[in-house]
C-alpha positions as CSV (number, residue, x, y, z in Angstrom):
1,X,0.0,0.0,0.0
2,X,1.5,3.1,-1.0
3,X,1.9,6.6,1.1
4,X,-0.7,8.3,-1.2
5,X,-3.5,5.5,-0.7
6,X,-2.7,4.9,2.7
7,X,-3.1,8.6,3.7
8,X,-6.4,8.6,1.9
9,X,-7.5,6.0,3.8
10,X,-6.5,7.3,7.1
11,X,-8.5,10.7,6.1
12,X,-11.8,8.2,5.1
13,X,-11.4,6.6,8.8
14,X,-11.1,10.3,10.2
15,X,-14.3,11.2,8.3
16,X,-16.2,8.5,9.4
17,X,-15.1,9.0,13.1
18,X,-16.4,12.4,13.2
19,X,-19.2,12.2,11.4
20,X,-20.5,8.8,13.3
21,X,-20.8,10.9,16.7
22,X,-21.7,14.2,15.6
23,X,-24.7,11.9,13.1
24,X,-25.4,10.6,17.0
25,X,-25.7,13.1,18.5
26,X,-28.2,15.4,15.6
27,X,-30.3,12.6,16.3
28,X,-30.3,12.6,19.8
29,X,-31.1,16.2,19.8
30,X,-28.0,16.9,21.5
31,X,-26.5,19.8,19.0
32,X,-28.3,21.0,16.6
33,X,-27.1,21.2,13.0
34,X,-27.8,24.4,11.4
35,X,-29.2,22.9,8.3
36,X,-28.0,25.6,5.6
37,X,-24.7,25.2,6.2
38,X,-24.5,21.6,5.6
39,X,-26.7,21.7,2.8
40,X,-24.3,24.4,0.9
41,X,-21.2,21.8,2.3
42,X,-22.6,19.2,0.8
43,X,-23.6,20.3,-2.4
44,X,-20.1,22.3,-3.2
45,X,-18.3,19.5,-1.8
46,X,-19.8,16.8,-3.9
47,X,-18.9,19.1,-7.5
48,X,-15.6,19.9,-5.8
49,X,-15.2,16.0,-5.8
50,X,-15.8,15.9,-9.1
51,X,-13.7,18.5,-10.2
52,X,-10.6,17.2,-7.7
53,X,-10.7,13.4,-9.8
54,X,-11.1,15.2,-13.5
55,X,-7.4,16.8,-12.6
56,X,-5.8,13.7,-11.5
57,X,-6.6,14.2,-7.7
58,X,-6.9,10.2,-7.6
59,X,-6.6,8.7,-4.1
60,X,-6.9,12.0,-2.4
61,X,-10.2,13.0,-3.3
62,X,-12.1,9.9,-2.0
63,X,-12.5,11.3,1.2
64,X,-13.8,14.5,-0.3
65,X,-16.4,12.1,-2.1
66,X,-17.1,10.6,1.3
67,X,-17.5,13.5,2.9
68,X,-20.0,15.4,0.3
69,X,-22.0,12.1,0.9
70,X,-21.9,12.1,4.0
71,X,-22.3,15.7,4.7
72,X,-25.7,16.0,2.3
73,X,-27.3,13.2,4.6
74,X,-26.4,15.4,7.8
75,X,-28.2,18.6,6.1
76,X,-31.6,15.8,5.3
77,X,-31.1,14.6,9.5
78,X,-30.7,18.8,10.4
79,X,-34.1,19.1,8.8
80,X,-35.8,16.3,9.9
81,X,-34.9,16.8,13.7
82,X,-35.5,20.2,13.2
83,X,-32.1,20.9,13.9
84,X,-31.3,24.9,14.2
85,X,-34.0,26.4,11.8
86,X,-33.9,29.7,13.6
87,X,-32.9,31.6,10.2
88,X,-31.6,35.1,10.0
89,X,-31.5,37.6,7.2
90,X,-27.6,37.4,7.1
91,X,-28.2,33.5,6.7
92,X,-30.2,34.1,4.0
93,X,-27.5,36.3,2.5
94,X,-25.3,33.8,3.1
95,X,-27.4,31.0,1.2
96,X,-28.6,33.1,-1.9
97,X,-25.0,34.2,-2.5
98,X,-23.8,30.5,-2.1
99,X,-26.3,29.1,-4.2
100,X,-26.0,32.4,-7.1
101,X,-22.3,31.1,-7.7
102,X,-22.8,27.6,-8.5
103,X,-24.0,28.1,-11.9
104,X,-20.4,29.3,-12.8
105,X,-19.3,26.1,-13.0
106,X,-21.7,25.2,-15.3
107,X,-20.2,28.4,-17.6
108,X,-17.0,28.6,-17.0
109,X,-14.2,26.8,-19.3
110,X,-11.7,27.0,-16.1
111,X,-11.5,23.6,-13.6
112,X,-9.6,26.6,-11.4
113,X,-12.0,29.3,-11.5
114,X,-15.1,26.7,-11.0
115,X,-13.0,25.0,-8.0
116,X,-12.4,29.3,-7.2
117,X,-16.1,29.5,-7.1
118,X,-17.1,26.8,-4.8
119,X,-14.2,27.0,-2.3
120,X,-16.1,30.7,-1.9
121,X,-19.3,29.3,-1.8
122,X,-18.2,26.3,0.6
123,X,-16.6,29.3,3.0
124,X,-19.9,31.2,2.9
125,X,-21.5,27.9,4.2
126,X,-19.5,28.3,7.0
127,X,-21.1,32.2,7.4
128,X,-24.5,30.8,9.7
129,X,-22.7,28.3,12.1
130,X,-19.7,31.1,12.7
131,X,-22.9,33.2,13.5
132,X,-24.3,30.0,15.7
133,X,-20.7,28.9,17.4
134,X,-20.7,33.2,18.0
135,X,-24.0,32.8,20.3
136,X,-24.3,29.5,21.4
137,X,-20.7,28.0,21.0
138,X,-21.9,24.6,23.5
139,X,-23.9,23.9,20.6
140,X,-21.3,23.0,17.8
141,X,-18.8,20.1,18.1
142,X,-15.2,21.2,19.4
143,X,-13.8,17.6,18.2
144,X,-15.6,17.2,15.1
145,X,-13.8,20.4,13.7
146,X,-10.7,19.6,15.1
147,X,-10.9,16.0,13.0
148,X,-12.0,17.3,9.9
149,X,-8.9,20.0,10.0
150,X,-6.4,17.0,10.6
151,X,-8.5,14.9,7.7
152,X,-7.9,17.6,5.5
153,X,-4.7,17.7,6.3
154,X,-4.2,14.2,5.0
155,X,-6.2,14.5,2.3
156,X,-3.4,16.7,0.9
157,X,-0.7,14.8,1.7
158,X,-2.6,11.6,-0.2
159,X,-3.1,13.9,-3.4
160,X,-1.9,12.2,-6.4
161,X,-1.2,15.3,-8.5
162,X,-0.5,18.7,-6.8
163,X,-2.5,22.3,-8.4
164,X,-4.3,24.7,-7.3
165,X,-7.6,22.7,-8.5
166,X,-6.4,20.0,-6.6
167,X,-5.0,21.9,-2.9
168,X,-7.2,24.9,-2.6
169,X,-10.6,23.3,-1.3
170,X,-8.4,21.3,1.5
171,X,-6.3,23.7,2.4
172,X,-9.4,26.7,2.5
173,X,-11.7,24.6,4.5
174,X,-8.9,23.9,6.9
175,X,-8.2,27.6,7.8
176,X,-12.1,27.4,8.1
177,X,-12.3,24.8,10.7
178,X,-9.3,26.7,12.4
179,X,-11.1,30.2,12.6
180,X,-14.2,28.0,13.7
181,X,-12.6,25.9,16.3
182,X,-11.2,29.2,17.6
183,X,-13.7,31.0,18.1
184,X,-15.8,28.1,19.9
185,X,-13.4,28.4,22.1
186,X,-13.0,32.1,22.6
187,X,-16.7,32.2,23.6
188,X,-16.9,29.5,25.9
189,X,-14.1,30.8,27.7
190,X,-15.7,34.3,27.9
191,X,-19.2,33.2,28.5
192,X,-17.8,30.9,31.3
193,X,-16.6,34.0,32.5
194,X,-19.4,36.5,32.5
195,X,-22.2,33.7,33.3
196,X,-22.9,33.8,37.4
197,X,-21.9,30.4,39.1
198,X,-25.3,30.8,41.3
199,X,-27.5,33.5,42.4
């Protein structure tokens, strides 16, 4: 087994292991998915996939594939449990810009400017649980982020051929999951701070 496949593999058992417990615990009610998000996840994620293999990505994209998969079945749990439906206008900014982009790659000519396009539009799904983890950070998954940023992580390192089409949607999405995973922590720090222990 070969570094590149092995990697990929590694990244697949990543996916799995955060998805399985963060699947959980949507169903148990336990946090609550904001279900525009993973819809726009899933969906740029899935054409991304796409896009990754048509430029020679090979054994590095099959986690991206796995994910998108994955991911789209989260956004139909989000909305069955009514998961966090409490939609603001910025969401709805959010979600009309993300879903006005992807016809571009249906236009454009460029594998780089359509993978340009739905890194953008993957980012702005992050826009409504930045705005959730801002307000109710106990609500979003510390650990799940954390895994996806070290899956991504491998996910590059099992790329078969190395471009800009290939790198950008890991290596964006990872500096997401950063900026999320720090400000989840940020606010739980200060809200443990300003909450009173007891009255």
């Amino acid at each position: 087994m070969s570094f590149k496949i092995a990697a990929s593999v590694a990244a697949m058992i990543i996916t799995f292991s955060a998805f399985l417990p963060y699947i959980r615990d949507v169903l148990a009610n336990r946090v609550q998915a904001h279900v525009f998000s993973w819809v726009i996840w899933g969906i740029t994620t899935l054409v991304v996939f796409f896009a990754q293999l048509s430029d020679n990505g090979g054994a590095g994209a099959w986690a991206v594939g796995l994910s998108a998969g994955i991911t789209l079945l989260i956004a139909v749990l989000a909305l069955i449990k009514r998961g966090d439906l409490v939609i603001t206008m910025l969401d709805w900014l959010f979600f009309i810009a993300a879903l006005s982009s992807l016809p571009f790659w249906y236009i454009s000519d460029s594998a780089l400017m359509a993978v340009i396009i739905l890194t953008t539009v993957d980012l702005l799904g992050f826009g409504p649980t930045l705005r959730k983890a801002w307000v109710q950070p106990h609500q979003e998954s510390l650990v799940f982020f954390a895994l996806f940023l070290l899956r991504n992580l491998l996910v590059v390192a099992a790329l078969e051929h190395y471009s800009w089409i290939t790198l950008l949607f890991p290596l964006a999405v990872t500096l997401a999951c950063m900026a999320l995973m720090l400000i989840i922590v940020l606010r739980r720090r200060h809200l443990s701070r300003t909450t009173p222990v007891g009255l």
